[in-house]
NUKOL-533409 format. One record per atom (N, C-alpha, C): x, y negated, z; atom name. Coordinates in pm, whole numbers. Example, Ala and Ser with C-alpha at 12.3 -4.5 7.8 and 13.67 -1.06 7.14 Angstrom:
     c1     c2     c3 atome
   1319    569    780     N
   1230    450    780    CA
   1320    330    780     C
   1285    225    708     N
   1367    106    714    CA
   1290     -3    787     C
***
This chain:
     c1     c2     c3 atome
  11139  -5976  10706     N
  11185  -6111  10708    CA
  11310  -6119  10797     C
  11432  -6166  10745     N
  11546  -6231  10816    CA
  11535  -6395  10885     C
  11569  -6337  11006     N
  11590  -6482  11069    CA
  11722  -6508  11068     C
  11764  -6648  11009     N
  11915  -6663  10979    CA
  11909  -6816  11034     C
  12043  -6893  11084     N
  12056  -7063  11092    CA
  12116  -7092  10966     C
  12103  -7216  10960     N
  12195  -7284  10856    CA
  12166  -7451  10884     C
  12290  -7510  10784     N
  12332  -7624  10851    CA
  12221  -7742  10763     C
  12178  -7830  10717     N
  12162  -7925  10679    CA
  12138  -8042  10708     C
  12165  -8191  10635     N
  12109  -8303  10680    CA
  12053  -8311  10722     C
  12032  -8386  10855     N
  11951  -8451  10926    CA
  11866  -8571  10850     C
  11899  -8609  10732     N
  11873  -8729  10669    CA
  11797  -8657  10614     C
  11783  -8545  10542     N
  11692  -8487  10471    CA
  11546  -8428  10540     C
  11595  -8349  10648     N
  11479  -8351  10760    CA
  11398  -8455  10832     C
  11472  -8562  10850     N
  11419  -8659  10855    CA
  11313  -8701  10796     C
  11318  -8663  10667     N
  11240  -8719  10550    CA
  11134  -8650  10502     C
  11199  -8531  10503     N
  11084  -8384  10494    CA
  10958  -8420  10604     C
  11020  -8424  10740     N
  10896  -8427  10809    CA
  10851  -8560  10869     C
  10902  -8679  10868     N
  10866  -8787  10875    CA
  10780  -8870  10771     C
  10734  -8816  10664     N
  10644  -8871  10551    CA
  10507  -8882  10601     C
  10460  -8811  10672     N
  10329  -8830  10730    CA
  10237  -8902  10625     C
  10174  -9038  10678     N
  10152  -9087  10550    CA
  10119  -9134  10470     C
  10265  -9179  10420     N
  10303  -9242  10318    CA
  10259  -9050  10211     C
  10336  -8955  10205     N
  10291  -8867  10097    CA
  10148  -8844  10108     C
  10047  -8874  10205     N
   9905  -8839  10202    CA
   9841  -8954  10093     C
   9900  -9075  10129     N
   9848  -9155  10076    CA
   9890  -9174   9946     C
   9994  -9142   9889     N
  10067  -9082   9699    CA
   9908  -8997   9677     C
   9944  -8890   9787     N
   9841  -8788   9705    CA
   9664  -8823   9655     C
   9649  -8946   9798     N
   9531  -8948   9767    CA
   9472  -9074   9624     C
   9601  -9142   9637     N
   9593  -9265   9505    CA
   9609  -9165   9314     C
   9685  -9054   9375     N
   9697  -9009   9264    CA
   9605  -8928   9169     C
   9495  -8871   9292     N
   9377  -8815   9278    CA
   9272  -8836   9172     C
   9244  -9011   9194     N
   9157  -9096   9184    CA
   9195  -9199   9093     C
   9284  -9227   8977     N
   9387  -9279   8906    CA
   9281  -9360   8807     C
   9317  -9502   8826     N
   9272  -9634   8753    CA
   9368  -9645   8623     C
   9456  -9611   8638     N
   9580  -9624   8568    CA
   9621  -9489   8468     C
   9523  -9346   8446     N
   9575  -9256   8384    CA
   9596  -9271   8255     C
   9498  -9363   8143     N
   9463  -9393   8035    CA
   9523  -9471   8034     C
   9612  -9628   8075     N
   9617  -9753   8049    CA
   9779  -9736   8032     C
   9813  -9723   7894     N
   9934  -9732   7779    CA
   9887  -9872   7690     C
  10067  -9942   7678     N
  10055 -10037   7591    CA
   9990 -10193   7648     C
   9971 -10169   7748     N
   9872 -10244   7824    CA
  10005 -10343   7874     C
   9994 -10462   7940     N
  10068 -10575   7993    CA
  10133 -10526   8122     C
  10249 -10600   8150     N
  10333 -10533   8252    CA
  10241 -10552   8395     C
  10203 -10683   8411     N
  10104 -10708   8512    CA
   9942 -10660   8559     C
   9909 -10593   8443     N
   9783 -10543   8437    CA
   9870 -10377   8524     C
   9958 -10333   8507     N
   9977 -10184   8531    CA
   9993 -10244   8717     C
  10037 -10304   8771     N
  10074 -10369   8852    CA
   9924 -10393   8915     C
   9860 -10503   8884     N
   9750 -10515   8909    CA
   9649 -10372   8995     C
   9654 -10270   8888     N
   9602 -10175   8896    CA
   9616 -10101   9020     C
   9770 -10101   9013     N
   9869  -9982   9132    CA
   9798 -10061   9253     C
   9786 -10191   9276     N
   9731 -10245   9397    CA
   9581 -10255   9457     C
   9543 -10241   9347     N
   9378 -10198   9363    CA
   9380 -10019   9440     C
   9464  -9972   9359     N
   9464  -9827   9422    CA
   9523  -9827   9528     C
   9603  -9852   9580     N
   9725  -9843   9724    CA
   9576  -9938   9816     C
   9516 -10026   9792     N
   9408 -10087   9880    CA
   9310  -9994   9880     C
   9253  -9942   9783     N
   9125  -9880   9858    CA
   9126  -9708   9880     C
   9279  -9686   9865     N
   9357  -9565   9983    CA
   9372  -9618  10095     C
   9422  -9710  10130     N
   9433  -9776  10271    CA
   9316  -9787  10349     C
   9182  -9819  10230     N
   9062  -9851  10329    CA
   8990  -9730  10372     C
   9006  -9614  10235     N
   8978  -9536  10290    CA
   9062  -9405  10381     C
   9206  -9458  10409     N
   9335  -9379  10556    CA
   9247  -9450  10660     C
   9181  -9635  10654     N
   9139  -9673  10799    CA
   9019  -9610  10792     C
   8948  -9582  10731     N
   8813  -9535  10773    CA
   8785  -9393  10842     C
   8885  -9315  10744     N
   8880  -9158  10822    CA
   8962  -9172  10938     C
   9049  -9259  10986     N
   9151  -9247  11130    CA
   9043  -9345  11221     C
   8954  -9438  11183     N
   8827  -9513  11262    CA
   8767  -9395  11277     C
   8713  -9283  11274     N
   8591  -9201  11265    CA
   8671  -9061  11356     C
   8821  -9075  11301     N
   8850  -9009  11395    CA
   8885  -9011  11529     C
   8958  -9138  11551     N
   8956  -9210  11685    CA
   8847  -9220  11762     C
   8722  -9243  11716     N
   8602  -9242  11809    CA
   8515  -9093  11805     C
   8580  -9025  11720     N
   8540  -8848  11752    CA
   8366  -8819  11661     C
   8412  -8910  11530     N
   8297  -8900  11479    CA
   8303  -8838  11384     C
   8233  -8767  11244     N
   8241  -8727  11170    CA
   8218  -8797  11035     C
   8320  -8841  10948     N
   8333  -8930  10831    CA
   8179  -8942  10769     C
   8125  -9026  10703     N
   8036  -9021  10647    CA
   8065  -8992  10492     C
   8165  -9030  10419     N
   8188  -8979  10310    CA
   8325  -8904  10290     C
   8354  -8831  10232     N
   8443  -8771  10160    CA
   8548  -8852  10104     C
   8665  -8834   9987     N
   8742  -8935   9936    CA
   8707  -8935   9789     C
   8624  -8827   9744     N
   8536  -8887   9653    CA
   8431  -8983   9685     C
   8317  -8975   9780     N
   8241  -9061   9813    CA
   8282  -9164   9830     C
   8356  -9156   9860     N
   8418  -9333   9949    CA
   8485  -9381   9786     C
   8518  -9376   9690     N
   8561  -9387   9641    CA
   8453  -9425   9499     C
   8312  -9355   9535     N
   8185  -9345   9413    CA
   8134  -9457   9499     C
   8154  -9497   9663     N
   8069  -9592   9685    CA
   8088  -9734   9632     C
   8282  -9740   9639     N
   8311  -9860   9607    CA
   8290  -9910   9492     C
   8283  -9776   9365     N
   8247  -9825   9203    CA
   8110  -9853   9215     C
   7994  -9783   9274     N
   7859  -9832   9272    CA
   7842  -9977   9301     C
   7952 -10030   9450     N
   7883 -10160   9513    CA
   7944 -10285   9385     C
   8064 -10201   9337     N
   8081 -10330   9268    CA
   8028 -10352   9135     C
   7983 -10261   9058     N
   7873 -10241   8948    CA
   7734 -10269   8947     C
   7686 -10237   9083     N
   7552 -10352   9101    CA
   7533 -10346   9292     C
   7612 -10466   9281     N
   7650 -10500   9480    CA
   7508 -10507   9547     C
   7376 -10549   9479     N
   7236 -10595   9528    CA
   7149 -10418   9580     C
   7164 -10320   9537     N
   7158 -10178   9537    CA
   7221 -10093   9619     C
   7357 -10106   9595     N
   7466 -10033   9640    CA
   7544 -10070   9758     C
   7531 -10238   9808     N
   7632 -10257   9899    CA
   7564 -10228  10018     C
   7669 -10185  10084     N
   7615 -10150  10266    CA
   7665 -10252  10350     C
   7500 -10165  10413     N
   7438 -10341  10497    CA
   7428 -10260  10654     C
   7421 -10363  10732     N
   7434 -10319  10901    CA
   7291 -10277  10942     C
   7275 -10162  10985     N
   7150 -10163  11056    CA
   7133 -10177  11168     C
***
């Protein structure tokens, strides 16, 4: 291996390593896609969709950075967290979590 310098943007490095994340959170909406099938469909329904996904990536970025902040270990996965929210809202009386 050669070790060599070279010059580039700062604007580009910037960007490379400042994504933190915003690219975690692409990756993790893209994973889990409401929207892979839905062609032909209304401009607002695709819209609709993208925001359902960008929200329950967000809930589940606060839940794993809550669990990590207090040095705990996640209870679900980003599949789980993700099978919990389709269960609670498919039958909420079963599925929704309750405080013990």
């Amino acid at each position: 291996m050669v070790n060599f310098k070279f010059l580039r943007f700062s604007m580009s490095h910037n960007y490379n390593h400042q994504m933190n994340d915003n690219d975690i959170a692409d990756q993790l909406r893209l994973v889990y896609r409401l929207m892979r099938f839905s062609r032909n469909q209304k401009w607002w329904w695709a819209l609709w969709l993208w925001g359902l996904e960008v929200s329950k990536v967000n809930a589940y970025m606060m839940y794993r950075r809550y669990h990590e902040l207090r040095g705990l270990t996640p209870e679900y996965s980003h599949f789980e967290f993700q099978e919990a929210i389709g269960k609670a809202w498919i039958d909420p009386i079963n599925h929704w979590p309750t405080r013990n």
